[in-house]
Structures are given as structure tokens and as C-alpha cells.
C-alpha positions in Angstrom: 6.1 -6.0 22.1 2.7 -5.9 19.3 3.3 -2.3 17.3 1.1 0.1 18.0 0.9 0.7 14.1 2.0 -2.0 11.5 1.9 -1.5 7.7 2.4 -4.3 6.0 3.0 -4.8 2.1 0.8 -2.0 1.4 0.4 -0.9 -2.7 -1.5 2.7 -3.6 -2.3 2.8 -7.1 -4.6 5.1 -9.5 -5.3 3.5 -12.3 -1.5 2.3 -13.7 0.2 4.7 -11.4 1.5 3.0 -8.7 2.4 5.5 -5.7 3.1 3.3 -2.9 4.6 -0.1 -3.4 5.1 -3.3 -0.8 6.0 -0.7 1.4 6.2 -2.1 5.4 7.0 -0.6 8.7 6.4 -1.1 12.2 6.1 1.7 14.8 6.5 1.0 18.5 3.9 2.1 21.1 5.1 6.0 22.8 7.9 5.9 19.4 7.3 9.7 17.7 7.9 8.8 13.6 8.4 10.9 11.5 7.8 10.7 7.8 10.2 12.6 5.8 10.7 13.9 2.1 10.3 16.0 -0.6 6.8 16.9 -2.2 5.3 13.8 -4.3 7.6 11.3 -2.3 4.3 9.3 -1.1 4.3 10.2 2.9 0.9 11.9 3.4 -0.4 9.4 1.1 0.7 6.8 3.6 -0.4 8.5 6.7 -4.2 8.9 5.1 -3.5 5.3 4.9 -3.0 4.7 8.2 -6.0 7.4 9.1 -8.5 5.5 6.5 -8.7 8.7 4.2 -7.2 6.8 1.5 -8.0 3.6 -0.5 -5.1 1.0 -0.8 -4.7 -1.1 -3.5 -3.6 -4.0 -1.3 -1.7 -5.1 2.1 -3.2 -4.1 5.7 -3.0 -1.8 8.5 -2.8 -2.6 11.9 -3.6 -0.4 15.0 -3.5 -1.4 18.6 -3.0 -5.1 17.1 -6.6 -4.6 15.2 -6.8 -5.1 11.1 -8.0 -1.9 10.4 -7.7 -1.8 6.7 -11.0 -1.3 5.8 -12.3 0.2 9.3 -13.8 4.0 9.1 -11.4 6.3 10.1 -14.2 7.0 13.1 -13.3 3.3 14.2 -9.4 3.5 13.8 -8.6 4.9 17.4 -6.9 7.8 16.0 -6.9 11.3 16.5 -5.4 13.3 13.8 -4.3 17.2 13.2 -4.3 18.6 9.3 -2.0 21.1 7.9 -5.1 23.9 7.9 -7.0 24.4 11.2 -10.0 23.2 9.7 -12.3 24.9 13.0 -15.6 25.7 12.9 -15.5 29.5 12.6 -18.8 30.5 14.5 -18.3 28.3 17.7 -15.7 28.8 20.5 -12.7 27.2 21.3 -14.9 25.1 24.1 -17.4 24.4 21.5 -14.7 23.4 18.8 -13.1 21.0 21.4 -16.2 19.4 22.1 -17.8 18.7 19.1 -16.7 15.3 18.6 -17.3 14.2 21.6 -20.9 15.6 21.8 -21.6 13.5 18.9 -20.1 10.7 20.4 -22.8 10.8 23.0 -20.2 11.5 25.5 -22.1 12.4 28.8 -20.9 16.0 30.0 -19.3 15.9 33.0 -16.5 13.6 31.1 -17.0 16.0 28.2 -15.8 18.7 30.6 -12.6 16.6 32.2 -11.2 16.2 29.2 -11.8 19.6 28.3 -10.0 21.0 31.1 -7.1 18.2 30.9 -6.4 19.0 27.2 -7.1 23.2 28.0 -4.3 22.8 30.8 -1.9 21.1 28.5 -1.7 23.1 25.0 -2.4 26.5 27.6 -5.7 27.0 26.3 -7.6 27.8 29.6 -8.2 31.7 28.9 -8.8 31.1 25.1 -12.3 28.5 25.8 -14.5 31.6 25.4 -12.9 33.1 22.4 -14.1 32.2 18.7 -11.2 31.4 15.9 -11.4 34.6 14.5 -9.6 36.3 17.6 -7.1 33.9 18.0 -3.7 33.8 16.7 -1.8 31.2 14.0 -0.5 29.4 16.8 -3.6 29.2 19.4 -5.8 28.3 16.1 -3.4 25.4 15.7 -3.3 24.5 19.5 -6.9 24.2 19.4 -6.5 21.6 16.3 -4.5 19.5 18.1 -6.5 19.9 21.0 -9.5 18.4 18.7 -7.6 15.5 18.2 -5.9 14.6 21.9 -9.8 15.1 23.4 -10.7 11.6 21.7 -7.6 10.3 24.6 -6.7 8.0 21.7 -3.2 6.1 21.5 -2.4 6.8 17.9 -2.1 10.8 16.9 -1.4 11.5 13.6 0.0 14.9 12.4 0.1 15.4 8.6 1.8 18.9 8.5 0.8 20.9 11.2 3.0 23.5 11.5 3.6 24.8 7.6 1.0 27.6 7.6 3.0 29.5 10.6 5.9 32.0 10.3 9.2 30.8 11.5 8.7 31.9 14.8 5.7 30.3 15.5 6.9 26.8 14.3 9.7 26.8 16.7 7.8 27.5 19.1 4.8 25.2 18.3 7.9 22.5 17.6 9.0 22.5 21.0 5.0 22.5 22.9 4.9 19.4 20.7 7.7 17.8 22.2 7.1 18.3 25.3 3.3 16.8 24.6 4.9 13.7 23.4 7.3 13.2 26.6 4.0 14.1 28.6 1.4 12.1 27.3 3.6 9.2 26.2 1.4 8.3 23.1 2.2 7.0 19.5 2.6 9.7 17.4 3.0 10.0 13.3 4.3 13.2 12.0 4.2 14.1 8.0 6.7 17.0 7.3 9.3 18.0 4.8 11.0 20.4 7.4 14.2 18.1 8.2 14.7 20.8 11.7 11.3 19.5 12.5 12.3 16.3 11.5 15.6 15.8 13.4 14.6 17.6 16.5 11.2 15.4 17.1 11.6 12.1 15.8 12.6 8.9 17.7 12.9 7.6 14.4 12.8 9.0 10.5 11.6 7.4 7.8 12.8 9.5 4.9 10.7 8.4 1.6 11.2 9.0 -1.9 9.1 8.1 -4.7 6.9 5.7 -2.2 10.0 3.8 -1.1 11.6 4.3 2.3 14.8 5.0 2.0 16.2 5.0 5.3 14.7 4.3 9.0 16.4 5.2 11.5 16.9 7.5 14.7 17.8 11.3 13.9 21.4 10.7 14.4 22.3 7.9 12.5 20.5 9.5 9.5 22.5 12.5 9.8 25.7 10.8 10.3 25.5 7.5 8.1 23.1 8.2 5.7 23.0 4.9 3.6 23.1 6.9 0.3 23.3 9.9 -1.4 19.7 11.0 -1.5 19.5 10.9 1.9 22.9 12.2 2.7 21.9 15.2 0.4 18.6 16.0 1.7 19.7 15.9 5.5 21.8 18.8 6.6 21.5 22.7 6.0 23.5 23.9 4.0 23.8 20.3 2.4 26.7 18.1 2.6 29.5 18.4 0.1 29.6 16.0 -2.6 33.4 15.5 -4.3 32.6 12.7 -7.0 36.2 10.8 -7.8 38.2 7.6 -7.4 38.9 5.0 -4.7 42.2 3.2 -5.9 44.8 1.0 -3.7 48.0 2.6 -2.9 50.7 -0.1 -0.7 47.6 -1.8 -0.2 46.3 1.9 1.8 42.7 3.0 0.2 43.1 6.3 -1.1 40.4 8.2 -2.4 41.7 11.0 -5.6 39.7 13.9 -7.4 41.3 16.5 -9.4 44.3 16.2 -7.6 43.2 15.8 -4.2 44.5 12.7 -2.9 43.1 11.8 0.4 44.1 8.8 3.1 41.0 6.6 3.9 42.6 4.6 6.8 41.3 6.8 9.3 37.7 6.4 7.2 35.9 4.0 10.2 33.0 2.1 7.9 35.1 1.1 4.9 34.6 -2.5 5.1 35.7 -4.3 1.7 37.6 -1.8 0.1 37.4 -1.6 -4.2 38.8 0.2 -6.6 36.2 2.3 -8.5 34.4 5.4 -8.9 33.2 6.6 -5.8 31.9 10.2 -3.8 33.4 11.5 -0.8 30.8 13.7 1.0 31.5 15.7 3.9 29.1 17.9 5.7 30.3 21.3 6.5 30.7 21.6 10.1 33.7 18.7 9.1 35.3 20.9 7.4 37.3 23.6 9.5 40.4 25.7 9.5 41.6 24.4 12.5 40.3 22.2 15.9 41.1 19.2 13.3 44.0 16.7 13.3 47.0 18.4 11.9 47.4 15.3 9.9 44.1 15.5 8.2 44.0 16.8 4.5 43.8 20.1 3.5 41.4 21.6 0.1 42.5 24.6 -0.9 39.9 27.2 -2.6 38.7 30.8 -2.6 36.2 32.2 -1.0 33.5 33.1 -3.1 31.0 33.9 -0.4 31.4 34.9 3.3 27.3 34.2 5.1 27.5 35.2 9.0 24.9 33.3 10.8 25.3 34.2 14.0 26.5 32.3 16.3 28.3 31.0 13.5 29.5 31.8 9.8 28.9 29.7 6.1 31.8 30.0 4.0 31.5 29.2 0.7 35.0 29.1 -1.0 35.5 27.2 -5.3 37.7 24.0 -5.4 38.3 22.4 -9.6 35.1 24.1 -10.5 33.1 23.6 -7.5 31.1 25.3 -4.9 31.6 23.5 -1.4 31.2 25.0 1.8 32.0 24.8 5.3 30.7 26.5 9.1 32.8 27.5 11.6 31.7 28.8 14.5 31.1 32.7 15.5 32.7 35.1 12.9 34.9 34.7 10.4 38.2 37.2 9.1 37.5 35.9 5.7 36.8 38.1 2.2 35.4 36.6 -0.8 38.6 36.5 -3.2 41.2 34.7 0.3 42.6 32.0 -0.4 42.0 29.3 2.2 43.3 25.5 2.2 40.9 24.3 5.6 41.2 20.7 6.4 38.7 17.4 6.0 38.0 15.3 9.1 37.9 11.9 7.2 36.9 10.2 10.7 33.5 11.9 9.7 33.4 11.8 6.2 30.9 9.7 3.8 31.3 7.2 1.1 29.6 6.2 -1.7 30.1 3.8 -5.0 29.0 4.6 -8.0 25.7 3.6 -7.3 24.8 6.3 -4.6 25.0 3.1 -2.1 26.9 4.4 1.4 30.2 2.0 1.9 
């Protein structure tokens, strides 16, 4: 199957600042990507790439199995949706819809359809009439990416869309844009440095730092083998627990020792060629729990230091050798900063990685 979008060996440089470098990466027609990382990591700079906003230094871009790399972004068959609505203030949702089109030449009756087809799906029918002004965060931003699925394009690109709304908003945009993916089947390309938005959209992530991708794969493999610590500590809210030690051979049994922790890695399931050496355990904290674990598992004791109810479930935070880690357990909890607590590590989940940051 041809990709509906290829990148391949593309370099962004100003000047003798490289940004982007030999970076390559397929995504499959219907797959929903998203690009993911911190500010300055290069991922809008690679989807204006893709859209044609953006010179490249060298390598192409392929859409639909066309070189594009020097097409207008008019030519790219692409719709795309910025992080500001970026409507035009004095016309009405109708108008703001069909303004591309009606410079495209598009005769009206098929102006109209797709009007009414793109109306129906973001719930925009009692809103055509209305200018920007009396509209809402969230209808403003329907009616952006209601600009861009008019054009009936197969490639959408989304570079931020929903950072300008309050919490509620986004969660609620988060899920119409789901649900517009599993409708209209399309490819879509989706900048963010949310990792909620991230994890609950994506087919696949690409998480990017410093213009190098440094893992693609689907949401759960990310968040469960992250392939180092980068990614391992950006993924996950609060983040995963970092305990930086020692793997060393004990009866020919890897066990893995930190200030006196000593910790069993035969039920650890991706150790393949065990070495001695500095290494880091990291363990998110929903692994982490006083009980529902293996009564064989090892224990770490602590103190609580900070008791955060969430809900439907409750942050601990307790010091171990100097060290803040944390753990969630669900509903509430019958802890007070200043309880001691020894809760136990399921190593089946844990992470490993050498001294390098590399996952082993």
C-alpha cells in the first residue's frame, strides 16, 4: 500500500542551524499521526513541511504518491486547521466556509452540498447565519476545521488546534475529532504537545526531540515500552519514576540495587542480554501500589510527603534515599503526609535503561 504521505530525508536549515535533519516517515492512508514533543523539538516545522509553508533545505514530500516538494500549498491536496481560528470576522459562518471554494470557481449548487455535509458533521447547522463574533471558543474552532474538510481533501493537517480552549472545551473538541476521523476515514496529521491528546487520538505517535524522532509507534507501546528515557519521561502524568542504580549478577539471577534496594529482574519480561553496569529502573505510578500486586513483588519503603486526591483516584507522593517518587491508587486514600508506607513494585511492568538512556 503507496502512503498517503511520505517524507523522505528531509533537512530544514537557517543559515548554519540545522532544525530538521534526514528525518523520514511514512503515514498510511485513514492512519491519524500524531506529532509529539516539547516546544522547539521541530514538529510544526515538519508539518508546514508537509503543508508547503516552509522551505526545506533538501529531501521530498510525497502526497497521494505525487512529489510535492515544491508544489504550492493550493496544489498539495491538503486541508489544514491552525492553532488561531484565523476567520474572517465580518462574514458568516456560511460565508467563512465557502470562501475557498468560491474562489476555486466551484459552481454553487456543489458549493452548497458540501456546505450542508460539513454543517451536519461538526453540528454547525443553526450557527451558518451567525458571524464569529457570537460564537463561542469551540464553534469558532468547529468552523476552522470546517474550512479545511469543505476542500473533501485526503490529507488534513492539524497544527495545534485545540490550545486556545479551556480544559473543557478541549475534551470535548478531542472527542468530535475522533469521531470525525472514524467517520470520514481520511489521513490526518496532528501537531500537539498535550500527550492526553496525543494518546487518546493517535493511531501512531511520533514523539520528536530536537528534529529527531525518537519513537513511532501506537499509543500503547509508547506508554508501555518507551525505547528510552526521554520518551519514558515525557509520557505519563504524573511522570514515571526514575531510580538510577546498578544491574549486577547474583547466582547468575540479574538483580538490579540502589541504595539498598535490591530488586529481582527475573520476572522483568524484555531483559534480553543481561550486563552488569549502571542502569535506571523506571516505574510509572499506577505500578506502584499497596496491594492488588504479587505478594512476592518488592517493597520501597518511604514517607509520605504529599497526599493529592484526584478523584476517582489519589497521587501519593511519599521520599525514598532522597527522592521524591510517587504512586496512584485508585479512589481515596487513609494516608497523612509524615506515614510510613513500604508499597510494592510490579517489576512485570517496570522499565530499564543503560547508562545511555537506551530501553533494555
Amino acid at each position: 500500500m503507496q502512503p498517503a504521505v511520505s517524507v523522505k530525508d528531509l533537512k530544514i536549515a537557517y543559515g548554519d542551524h540545522t532544525v530538521i535533519e534526514k528525518l523520514s516517515i511514512d503515514i498510511a492512508p485513514r492512519e491519524f499521526l500524531v506529532l509529539l514533543g516539547p516546544s522547539g523539538c521541530g514538529k510544526s516545522t515538519l508539518l508546514n513541511s508537509i503543508a508547503g509553508l516552509q522551505d526545506i533545505s533538501d529531501g521530498e514530500i510525497w502526497i497521494s504518491d505525487k512529489n510535492v516538494t515544491w508544489a504550492e500549498p493550493k496544489d498539495r491536496g491538503i486541508g489544514m486547521v491552525f492553532q488561531s481560528y484565523a476567520l474572517y470576522p465580518r462574514m458568516s459562518v456560511r460565508k467563512n466556509l465557502s470562501f475557498g471554494l468560491r474562489v476555486a470557481g466551484l459552481p454553487k449548487a456543489e458549493i452548497e452540498a458540501r456546505i450542508a455535509r460539513t454543517a451536519s458533521l461538526l453540528h454547525l447547522d443553526k450557527l451558518l447565519d451567525r458571524r464569529p463574533s457570537e460564537l463561542s471558543g469551540g464553534q469558532r474552532q468547529r468552523v476552522a476545521i470546517g474550512r479545511a474538510l469543505v476542500r473533501e481533501v485526503n490529507v488534513f493537517l492539524f497544527d495545534e488546534p485545540l490550545s486556545n480552549l479551556d480544559a473543557k472545551l478541549r475534551n470535548e473538541l478531542r472527542v468530535e475529532i475522533k469521531k470525525l476521523h472514524q467517520s470520514l476515514g481520511n489521513t490526518m496529521i496532528y501537531v500537539t504537545h498535550d500527550q492526553v491528546e496525543a494518546l487518546t487520538l493517535a493511531d501512531r505517535i511520533a514523539i520528536m526531540k530536537d528534529g529527531v524522532i525518537q519513537q513511532l509507534a501506537s499509543p500503547s507501546e509508547i506508554y508501555h515500552r518507551p525505547v528510552n528515557l526521554f520518551v519514558a519521561g515525557f509520557i505519563g502524568a504524573p511522570a514515571m519514576n526514575f531510580i538510577r542504580g546498578e544491574i549486577v549478577l547474583k547466582s547468575g539471577t540479574p538483580v538490579f540495587e540502589s541504595n539498598g534496594l535490591a530488586i529481582d529482574l527475573a520476572s522483568y519480561p524484555f531483559l534480553t542480554a543481561v550486563k552488569e553496569g549502571p542502569a535506571t529502573l523506571g516505574i510509572r505510578p499506577e505500578h506502584i501500589a499497596p496491594d492488588g500486586v504479587a505478594s512476592g513483588s518488592p517493597t520501597i519503603p518511604g514517607i509520605v510527603s504529599v497526599v493529592e486526591p484526584m478523584g476517582a483516584d489519589t497521587v501519593l507522593w511519599f521520599d525514598w534515599a532522597g527522592q521524591s517518587l510517587s504512586y496512584r491508587i485508585m479512589g481515596d486514600a487513609a494516608l497523612q503526609p509524615g506515614m510510613a508506607i513500604a508499597p510494592r513494585l510490579d517489576i512485570a511492568k517496570a522499565s530499564l535503561f543503560d547508562a545511555d538512556g537506551a530501553r533494555l
